[in-house]
Phi, psi and omega in degrees: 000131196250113203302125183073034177307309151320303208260017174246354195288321190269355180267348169293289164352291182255000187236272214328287195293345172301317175304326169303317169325269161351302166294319170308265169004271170341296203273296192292342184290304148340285212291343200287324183304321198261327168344120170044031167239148180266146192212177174266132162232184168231174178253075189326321185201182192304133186037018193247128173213161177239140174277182137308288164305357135315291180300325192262347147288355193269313173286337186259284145035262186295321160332276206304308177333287164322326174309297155337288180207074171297009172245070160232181181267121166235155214216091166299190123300313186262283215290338183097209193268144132263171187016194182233131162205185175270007182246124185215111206261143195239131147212142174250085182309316205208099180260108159106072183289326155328282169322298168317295203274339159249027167094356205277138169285017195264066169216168209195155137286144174222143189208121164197151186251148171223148170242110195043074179030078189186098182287152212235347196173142187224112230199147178205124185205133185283120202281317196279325172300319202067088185224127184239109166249164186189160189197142180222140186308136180099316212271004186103159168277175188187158171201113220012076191053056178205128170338175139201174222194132148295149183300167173265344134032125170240339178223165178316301213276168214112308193281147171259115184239199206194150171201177170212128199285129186300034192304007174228029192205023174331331179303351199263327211336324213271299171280353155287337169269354153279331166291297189331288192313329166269349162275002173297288197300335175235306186321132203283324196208173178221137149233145191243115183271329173092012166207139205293310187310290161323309151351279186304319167269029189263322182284339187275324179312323172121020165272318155265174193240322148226180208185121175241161179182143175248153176037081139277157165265143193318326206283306197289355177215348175310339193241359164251358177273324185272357178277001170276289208317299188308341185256035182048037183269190197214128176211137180234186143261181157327006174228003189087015183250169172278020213246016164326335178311293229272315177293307176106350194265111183234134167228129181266146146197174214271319184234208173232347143284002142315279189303315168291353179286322188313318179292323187296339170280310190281269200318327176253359168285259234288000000 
């Protein structure tokens, strides 16, 4: 819990979160531009890729950040970390670069800040829908200035869940496809949207009802993690721990009786 959260709270509000806002906006206004125009990309790694347009939101991104508060910490997807500080801003110019490069419109900016490892704020915003979600610890989830809620769901069957398929981590597939298959047996549906930020925030609005993924990266999930929490979700790893950060292993739910039958499932798949 990160000490003197009150006497940080209206300077979060009115100064963090506009900068967040603001940066998203920016960084999605890039993307609306390169949409369905052919553009350059690389293959960074085995199914992972980056664009033009990836870089040049990521930079107008971290600018305007920098502009702002130049001593904070920014922890990028392409460029990596700058500077050191205990405010440390996580972006994702482009959570579903796949989706982006072949015309699918399911992709986002992600922006969120944390203070002495503790996220304090989160902004995730859909360029083409123009869907804006955002949460500031305490103050609730929201999606273009309306509340919003995880679903009431108490049990799997039944449940709509959501997931993202292990492609750059094949050595696990094998035990991701023993989870997949027994969250199968009971859930009305499974989906893969192709970007995790979204993901999260679909559930917290309350459409999924949970949402598992192995190895994520921080960037890709830090502003959807606190936007589950302020929307009443539950997020562990696979085991029920807290070290979901550090790890990349996120299992979401909608409540916390949810979630253990979710856990109680992964434990006897595995």
């Amino acid at each position: 819990m990160c000490k003197n959260f009150k006497a940080l709270k209206f300077l979060i509000i009115k100064t963090f979160l506009k900068t967040a806002i603001t940066s998203a906006y920016i960084g999605g206004n890039i993307l609306k531009f390169y949409f369905k125009k052919q553009i350059e990309f690389d293959e960074k790694f085995h199914n992972d890729y980056v664009s033009k347009a990836d870089i040049e939101s990521e930079n107008a991104i971290k600018n305007y950040i920098l502009e702002h508060f130049k001593d904070h910490q920014i922890i990028c997807e392409e460029s990596g970390r700058i500077g050191k500080s205990d405010y440390v801003w996580y972006v994702d110019p482009l959570d579903g670069t796949k989706n982006f490069l072949r015309g699918l419109d399911s992709f986002c900016v992600s922006v969120a800040l944390s203070y002495k490892n503790e996220i304090i704020l989160g902004v995730v915003y859909e360029p083409i829908k123009e869907n804006l979600y955002y949460a500031v610890k305490n103050e609730g989830s929201y999606k273009n200035n309306s509340r919003i809620w995880t679903s009431k769901r108490k049990t799997l069957k039944g449940s709509f869940l959501a997931t993202g398929f292990p492609h750059r981590e094949l050595d696990i597939l094998e035990n991701y496809i023993k989870i997949f298959r027994a969250f199968s047996r009971y859930a009305s549906g499974i989906r893969r949207i192709g970007s995790a930020a979204l993901d999260l925030c679909m559930l917290a609005e309350g459409i999924f009802d949970g949402f598992w993924e192995y190895k994520l990266n921080k960037w890709d999930v830090a502003a959807g993690i606190i936007i589950i929490k302020e929307a009443g979700g539950i997020i562990s790893d696979f085991e029920g721990n807290n070290n979901y950060f550090e790890s990349g292993n996120l299992l979401c739910s909608c409540n916390e009786e949810f979630h253990k039958e979710m856990l109680e499932i992964i434990k006897n798949a595995l």
